[in-house]
Every structure is written in C-alpha cells, then in structure tokens.
C-alpha positions in Angstrom: -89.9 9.6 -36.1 -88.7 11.2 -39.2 -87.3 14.8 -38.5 -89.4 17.3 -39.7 -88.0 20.1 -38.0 -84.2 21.8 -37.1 -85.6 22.2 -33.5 -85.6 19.0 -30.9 -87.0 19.1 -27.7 -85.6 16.9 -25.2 -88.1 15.3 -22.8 -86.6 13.7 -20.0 -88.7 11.4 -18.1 -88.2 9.2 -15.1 -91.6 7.7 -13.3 -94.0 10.6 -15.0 -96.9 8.7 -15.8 -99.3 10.9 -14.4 -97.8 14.0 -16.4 -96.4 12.8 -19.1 -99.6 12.3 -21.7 -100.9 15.8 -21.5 -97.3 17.5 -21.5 -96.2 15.5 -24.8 -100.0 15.5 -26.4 -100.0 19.5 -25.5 -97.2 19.7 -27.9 -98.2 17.2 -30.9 -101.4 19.3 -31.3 -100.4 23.0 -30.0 -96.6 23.1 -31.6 -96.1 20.9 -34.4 -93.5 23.4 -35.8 -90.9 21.3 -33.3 -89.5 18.0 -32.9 -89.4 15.6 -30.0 -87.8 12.6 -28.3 -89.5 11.0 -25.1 -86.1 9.4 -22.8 -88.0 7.0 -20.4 -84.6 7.1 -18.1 -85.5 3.5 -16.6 -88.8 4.4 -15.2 -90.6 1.7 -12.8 -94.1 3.1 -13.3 -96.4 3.0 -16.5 -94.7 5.5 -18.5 -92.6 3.2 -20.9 -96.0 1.7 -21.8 -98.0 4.9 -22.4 -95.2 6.1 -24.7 -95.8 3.0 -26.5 -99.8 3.3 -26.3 -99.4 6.4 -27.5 -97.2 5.8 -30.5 -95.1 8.3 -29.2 -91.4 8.7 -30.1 -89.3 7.5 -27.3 -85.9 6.1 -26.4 -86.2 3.4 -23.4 -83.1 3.2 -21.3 -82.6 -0.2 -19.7 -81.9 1.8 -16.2 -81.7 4.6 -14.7 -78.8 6.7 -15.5 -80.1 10.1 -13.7 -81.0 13.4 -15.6 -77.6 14.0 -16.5 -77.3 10.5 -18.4 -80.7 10.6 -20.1 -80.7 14.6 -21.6 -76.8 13.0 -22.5 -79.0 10.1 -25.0 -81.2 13.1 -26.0 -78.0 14.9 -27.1 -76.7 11.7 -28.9 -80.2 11.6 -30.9 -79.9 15.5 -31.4 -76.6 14.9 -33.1 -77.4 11.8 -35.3 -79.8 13.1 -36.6 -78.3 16.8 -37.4 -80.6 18.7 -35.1 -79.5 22.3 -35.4 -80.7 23.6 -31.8 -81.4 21.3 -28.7 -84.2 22.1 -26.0 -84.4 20.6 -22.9 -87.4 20.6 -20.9 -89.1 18.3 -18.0 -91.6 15.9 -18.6 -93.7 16.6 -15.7 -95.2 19.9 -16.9 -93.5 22.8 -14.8 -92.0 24.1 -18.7 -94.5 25.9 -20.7 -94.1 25.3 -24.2 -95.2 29.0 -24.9 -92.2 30.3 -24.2 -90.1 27.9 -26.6 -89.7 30.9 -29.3 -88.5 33.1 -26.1 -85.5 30.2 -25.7 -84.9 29.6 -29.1 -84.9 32.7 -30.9 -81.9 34.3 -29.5 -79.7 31.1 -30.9 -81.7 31.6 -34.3 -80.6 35.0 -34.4 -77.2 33.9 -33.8 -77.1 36.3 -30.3 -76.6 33.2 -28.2 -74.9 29.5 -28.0 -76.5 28.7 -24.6 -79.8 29.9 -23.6 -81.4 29.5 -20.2 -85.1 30.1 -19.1 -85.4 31.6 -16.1 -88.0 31.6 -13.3 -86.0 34.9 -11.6 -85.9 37.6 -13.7 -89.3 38.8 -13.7 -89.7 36.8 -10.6 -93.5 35.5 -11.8 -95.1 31.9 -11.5 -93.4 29.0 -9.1 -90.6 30.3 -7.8 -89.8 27.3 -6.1 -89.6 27.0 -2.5 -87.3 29.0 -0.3 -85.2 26.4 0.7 -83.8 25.8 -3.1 -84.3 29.2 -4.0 -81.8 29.8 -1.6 -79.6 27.4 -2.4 -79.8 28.3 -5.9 -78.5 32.2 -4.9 -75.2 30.4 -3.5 -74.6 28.2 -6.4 -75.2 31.4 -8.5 -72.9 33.2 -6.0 -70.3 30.7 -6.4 -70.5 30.9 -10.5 -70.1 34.2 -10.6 -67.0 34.5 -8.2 -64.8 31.1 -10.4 -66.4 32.3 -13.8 -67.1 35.8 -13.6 -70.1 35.2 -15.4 -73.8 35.9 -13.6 -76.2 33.7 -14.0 -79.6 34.2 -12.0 -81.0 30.4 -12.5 -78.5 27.6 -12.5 -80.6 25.3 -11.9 -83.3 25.7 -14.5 -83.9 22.7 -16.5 -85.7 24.7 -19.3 -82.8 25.4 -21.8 -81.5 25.2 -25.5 -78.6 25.4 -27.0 -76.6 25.5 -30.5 -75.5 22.5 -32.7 -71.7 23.4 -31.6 -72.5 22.1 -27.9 -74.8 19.2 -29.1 -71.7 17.8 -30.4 -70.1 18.5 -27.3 -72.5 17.0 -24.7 -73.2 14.2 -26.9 -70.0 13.1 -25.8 -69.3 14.6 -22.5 -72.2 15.9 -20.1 -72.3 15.9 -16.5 -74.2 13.5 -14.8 -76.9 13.5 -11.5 -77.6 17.5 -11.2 -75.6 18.6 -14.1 -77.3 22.4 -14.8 -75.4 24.5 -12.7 -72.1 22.5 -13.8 -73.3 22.8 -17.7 -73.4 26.5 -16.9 -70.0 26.5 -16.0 -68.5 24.2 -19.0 -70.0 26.1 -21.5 -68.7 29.6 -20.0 -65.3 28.2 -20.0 -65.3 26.9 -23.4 -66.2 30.9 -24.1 -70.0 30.0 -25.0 -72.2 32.4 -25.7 -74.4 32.4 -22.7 -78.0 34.4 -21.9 -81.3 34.4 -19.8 -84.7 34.4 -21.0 -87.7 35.4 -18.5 -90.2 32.7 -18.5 -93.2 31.6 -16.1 -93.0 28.2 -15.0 -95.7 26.1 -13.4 -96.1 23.8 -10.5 -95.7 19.9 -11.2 -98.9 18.6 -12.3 -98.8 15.6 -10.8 -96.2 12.7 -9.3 -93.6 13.8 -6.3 -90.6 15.5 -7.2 -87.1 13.1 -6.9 -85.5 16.4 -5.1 -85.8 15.5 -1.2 -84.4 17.6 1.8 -82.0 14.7 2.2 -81.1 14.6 -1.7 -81.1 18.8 -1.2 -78.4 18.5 0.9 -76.6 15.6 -1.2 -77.0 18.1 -3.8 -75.7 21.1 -2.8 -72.6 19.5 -1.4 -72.0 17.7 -4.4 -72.7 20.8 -7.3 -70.9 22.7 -5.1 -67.6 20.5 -5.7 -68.2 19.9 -9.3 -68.2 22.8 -10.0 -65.1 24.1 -8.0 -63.6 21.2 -9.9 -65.0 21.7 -13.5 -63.5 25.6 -12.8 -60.2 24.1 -11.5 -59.6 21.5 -14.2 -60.3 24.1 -16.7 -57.5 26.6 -15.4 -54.8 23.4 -15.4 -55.9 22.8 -19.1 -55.5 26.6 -19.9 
C-alpha cells in the first residue's frame, strides 16, 4: 500500500478471523486520514485468506513469533517506510478507533515520545476481569518502585509512539508480553512517557490467548523481565 499518511496503525493479528473484517473495514471507511498494516503472526484460522479476499494490506509471517515479534515486523514496516508516529492496536476489536486523535495528538504536539491508552483513569468500559486487573496493579507497583515512574495500565496494548523509538524497536523489542517491559525501556532511555483515558470494549468475537495457566506464566515471567531490563540498564549506566 502506498503511504498516504505520517500515521501507521499496527494491527497485530493471530487467529482473528471472526474480528478482524469489521475492525480493519471500520477503519478504511470511518478513518482514512491513517495508515495501516495487517501482521497475520502465523495464524492457523482463515484470517491470512480474508486479508487476501479483502485486498487488504498485510504482512504474513511464516509462524508465529508472539505479539512481541509481530508489532516488532510492524515497527520494521513503520521504519522503512518513514512513518513518523506508530500505533499499535489489537485486531480483535477491544481498541476504539475513536480515540486515535486522543493517542496521537500529545506526540503531534511534541508533549510526549510514548503514549499509552488507558482503561484506568476514568475507570469506564471493560475493565478487564479482576484477576488481571489485579495483576496489572502489581506490575504497575513494581514499575514505579525500579523506575520511579507511575504508570496506571502497563499492560494496555493500545499505544503510539514517536519516530525516535520506531527506530529503536525496529531493532530491539521485547518479545511474548512485551507492554509492561516496553514501559520500562522507554522510561530508562528518558522517553517521554503519558496516559490517555480511553474506553475500551469487550472482544467481539474468538477466545482470548491469555489463559489462567498463561496468567500465571505471565506474571512470573514480566515480573523478571522487567527486574532485569531495570537491572541491565543500571550496569550500562
């Protein structure tokens, strides 16, 4: 797709076929005014062939390299072709595209590097269910106490940020769960960093990859990267 814009959005998309046509058609016909790449991460459903149906424009990865590896390609395309700011949001519907000026604008206005929507500052739509939320307040617990920096929602997917850090995560970006980690990168490498209130939705279709197993696999495992990422950063300093 020829760029038509200085703004990509960054659909990551792993077995969405039930979600993915009226998320990506929602924004060819409502918000034209932005770019977008499709990264089918491997899926095993139908959704590599209704992105080629569709016409859509996609990047197929031959497997699955997790969330972390795909929004990584999305920040490779971002960077190639001189994308200014980079969006990420998921391709199952939960993001609402409305509040993409919310996200963007404080980078536009040069008041952020990093910007995060967030489900938990006006505390409106899904709020996810108690068992993340509360595992979201310890990994925001434990981000504040290594980086002194408070963040509400680490684990929000919906986020943009500057061309400075497309450059960067094109090369190097955590892998598996890599928000709350991101969070904690860009922080160190004295990022600009801010919170916008938005009202996400349910999914609309398809089963969330986040188990109670994987939950738990999850915590322990953001919970060391970032101890590590915060450690490794001190030794470098």
């Amino acid at each position: 797709m020829k760029r038509t814009s200085n703004i990509l959005l960054m659909i990551a998309a792993y077995n969405e076929e039930e979600n993915l046509e009226s998320v990506v058609d929602n924004l060819i016909e409502n918000y034209p005014q932005y770019d977008y790449v499709i990264i089918n991460d491997g899926s095993n459903d139908h959704t590599a062939a209704i992105c080629k149906r569709k016409k859509y424009n996609y990047i197929n990865e031959p497997i699955n390299l997790g969330i972390g590896g795909a929004i990584q390609t999305g920040y490779r395309y971002a960077r190639e072709m001189g994308y200014e700011i980079a969006v990420q949001i998921d391709g199952d519907g939960q993001h609402d595209p409305a509040y993409l000026e919310d996200v963007t604008r404080p980078i536009l206005e040069d008041k952020a590097d990093y910007v995060i929507g967030s489900r938990f500052i006006n505390k409106e739509g899904f709020q996810s269910s108690a068992t993340r939320r509360i595992g979201i307040s310890i990994l925001s617990w434990l981000i504040t106490i290594l980086c002194f920096k408070r963040v509400k929602d680490v684990t929000s997917g919906y986020r943009a940020v500057n061309k400075s850090l497309i450059r960067i995560y094109a090369d190097n970006y955590p892998i598996d769960y890599p928000e709350p980690e991101a969070i904690v990168d860009a922080n160190m490498r004295r990022k600009r960093i801010l919170e916008v209130p938005v009202i996400m939705k349910e999914r609309e279709g398809g089963t969330s990859s986040i188990n109670f197993r994987r939950s738990v696999y999850y915590m322990i495992k953001v919970t060391l990267d970032i101890i590590v990422c915060r450690i490794s950063y001190g030794i470098r300093r």
